[in-house]
N, C-alpha and C positions, 0 to 999 in steps of 0.2 A: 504494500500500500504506500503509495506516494499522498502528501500534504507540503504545502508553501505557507508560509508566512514572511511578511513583512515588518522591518524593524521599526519601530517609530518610535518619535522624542521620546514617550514615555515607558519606554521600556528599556531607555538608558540609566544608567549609574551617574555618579556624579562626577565624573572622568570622562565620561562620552563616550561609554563601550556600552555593549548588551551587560544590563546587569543578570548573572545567573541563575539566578532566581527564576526569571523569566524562561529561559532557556527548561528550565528545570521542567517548568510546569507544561511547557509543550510537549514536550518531551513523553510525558505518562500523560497529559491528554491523549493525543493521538497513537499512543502505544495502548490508551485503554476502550479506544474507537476501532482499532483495528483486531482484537481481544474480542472484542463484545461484538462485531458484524462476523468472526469464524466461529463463536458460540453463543447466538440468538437466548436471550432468557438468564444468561449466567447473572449475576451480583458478584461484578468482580471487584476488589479494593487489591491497592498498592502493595504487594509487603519487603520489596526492594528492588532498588537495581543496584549492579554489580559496581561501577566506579562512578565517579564522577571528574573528568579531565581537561578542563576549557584547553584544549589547542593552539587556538590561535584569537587574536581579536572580532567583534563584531561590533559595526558600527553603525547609524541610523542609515538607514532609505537600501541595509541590505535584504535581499529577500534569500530565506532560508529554504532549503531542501529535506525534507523529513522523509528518510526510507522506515518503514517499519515493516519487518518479517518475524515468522513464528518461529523461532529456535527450538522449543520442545514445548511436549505436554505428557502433567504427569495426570494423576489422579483427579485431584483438586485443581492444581495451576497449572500455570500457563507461562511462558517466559518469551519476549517478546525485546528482537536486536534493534537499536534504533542506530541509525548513519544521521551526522545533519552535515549539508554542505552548503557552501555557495552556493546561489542557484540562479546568480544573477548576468546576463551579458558577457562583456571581458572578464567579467571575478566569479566565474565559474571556477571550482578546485576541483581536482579528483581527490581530493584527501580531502577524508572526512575534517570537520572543525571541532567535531564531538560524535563520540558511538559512548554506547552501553547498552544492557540487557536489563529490559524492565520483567519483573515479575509480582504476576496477578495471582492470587486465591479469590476461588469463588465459596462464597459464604449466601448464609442466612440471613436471616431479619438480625437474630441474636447473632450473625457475626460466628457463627459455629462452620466447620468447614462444610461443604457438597462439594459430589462429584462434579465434574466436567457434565457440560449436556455435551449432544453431539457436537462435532465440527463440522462449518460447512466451508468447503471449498468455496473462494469467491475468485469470480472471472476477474481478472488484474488488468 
């Protein structure tokens, strides 16, 4: 699953880079859109990713490239690679600016674990 985003003033620091934070939260958004559209019905919550590595700088009017792919599935969860690159004209990168692997439990109301529902393949 591919997603863009766009940098704007206010999801700068006070240095005039992407503050991480921001970065962060896209990052398990759309690692938990793409989670939740190959298992329709789950109640997925975060319960980690593997690093966290800012790269390189980001700076306003960049536009971001979010790869997210399914790495595994166990029982319960789910683990999910995210690539972000440039995605913009000339500042296209092939290296990544940030990867990590987010992973999902699907739980209950109470937050107790469930299995996985099915997967569904989605056309890419």
């Amino acid at each position: 699953m591919e997603h863009h985003k766009l940098v704007l003033p206010g999801h700068l620091n006070h240095y005039g880079f992407l503050f991480g934070g921001n970065l962060l939260q896209w990052v398990d958004e759309y690692a938990w859109i793409a989670a939740s559209l190959d298992y329709p019905g789950a109640k997925f919550v975060t319960i980690g990713m593997d690093r966290v590595v800012f790269r390189k700088n980001i700076r306003n009017g960049t536009i971001l490239k979010f790869i997210i792919e399914r790495v595994r599935a166990g029982t319960t969860s789910a683990q999910y690679g995210v690539l972000v690159f440039r995605g913009n004209g000339k500042d296209c990168d092939n290296e990544p600016l940030f990867s990590t692997n987010v992973t999902f439990v699907n739980v209950d109301q109470r937050g107790s674990k469930l299995p996985l529902p099915d997967y569904v393949q989605r056309a890419e």
